[in-house]
C-alpha positions in Angstrom: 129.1 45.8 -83.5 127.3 45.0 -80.0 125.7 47.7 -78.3 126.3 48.6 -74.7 124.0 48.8 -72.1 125.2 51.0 -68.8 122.0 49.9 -67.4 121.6 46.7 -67.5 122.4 45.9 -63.9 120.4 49.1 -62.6 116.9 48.3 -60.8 113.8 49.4 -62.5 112.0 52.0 -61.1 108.6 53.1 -61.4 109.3 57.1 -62.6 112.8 55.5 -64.5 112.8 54.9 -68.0 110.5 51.8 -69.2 112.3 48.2 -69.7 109.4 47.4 -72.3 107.2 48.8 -74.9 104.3 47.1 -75.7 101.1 48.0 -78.0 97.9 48.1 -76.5 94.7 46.9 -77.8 91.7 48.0 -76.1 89.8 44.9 -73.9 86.9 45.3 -71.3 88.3 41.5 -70.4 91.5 41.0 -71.3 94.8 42.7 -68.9 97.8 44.2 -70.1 100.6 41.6 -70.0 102.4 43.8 -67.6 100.9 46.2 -65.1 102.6 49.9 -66.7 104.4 53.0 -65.8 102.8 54.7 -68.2 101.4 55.1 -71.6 101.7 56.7 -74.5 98.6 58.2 -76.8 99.6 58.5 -80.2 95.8 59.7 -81.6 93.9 61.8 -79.7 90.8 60.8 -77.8 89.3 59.4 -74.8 91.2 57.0 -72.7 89.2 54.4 -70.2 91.6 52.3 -67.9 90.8 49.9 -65.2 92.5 51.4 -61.8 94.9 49.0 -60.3 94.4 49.6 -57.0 90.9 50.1 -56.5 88.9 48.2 -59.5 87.6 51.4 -60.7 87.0 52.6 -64.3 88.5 55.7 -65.0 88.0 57.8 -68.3 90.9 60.6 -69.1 88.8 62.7 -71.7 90.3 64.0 -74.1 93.6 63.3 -74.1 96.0 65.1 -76.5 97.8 62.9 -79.4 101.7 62.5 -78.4 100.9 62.5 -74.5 102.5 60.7 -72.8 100.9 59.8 -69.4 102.6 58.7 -66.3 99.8 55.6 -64.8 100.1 52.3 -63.2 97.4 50.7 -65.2 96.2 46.8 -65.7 93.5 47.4 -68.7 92.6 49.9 -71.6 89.2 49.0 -72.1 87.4 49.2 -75.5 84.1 50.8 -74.1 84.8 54.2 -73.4 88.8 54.1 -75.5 88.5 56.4 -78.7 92.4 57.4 -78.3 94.6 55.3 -80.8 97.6 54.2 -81.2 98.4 53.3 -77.6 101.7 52.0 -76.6 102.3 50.6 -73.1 105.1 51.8 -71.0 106.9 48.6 -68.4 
């Protein structure tokens, strides 16, 4: 049985649902292979990104398992990441 998808022809949008799901290891020098439209925290902690528009590092503290958190990032880094489980939203 195929499965149908009504959107396949619909542009992507930044605040639509994400076209791709990606896990995200931590990297102070490594980017994300696509910048996101989100992310998802599955274990609770700190989260440190690299802001996309300005260069800047950013730490969320404390950020609560099962968030999920609407940001255009390019980079997790490891130095100041204790969250876990972080999936990347495209």
């Amino acid at each position: 049985m195929s499965i149908t998808d009504p959107y396949l022809y619909s542009a992507s949008t930044a605040s639509g649902p994400a076209n791709r799901l990606f896990a995200v290891t931590p990297s102070d020098t490594q980017s994300l292979p696509f910048v996101t439209t989100g992310l998802y925290v599955g274990g609770a902690g700190d989260l440190a990104v690299l802001d996309r528009a300005t260069g800047q590092t950013v730490v969320l503290r404390a950020v609560p398992a099962g968030s999920v958190l609407p940001i255009r990032v390019a980079r997790v880094l490891a130095t100041g990441t204790t969250a876990t489980d972080i999936v990347g939203l495209a």
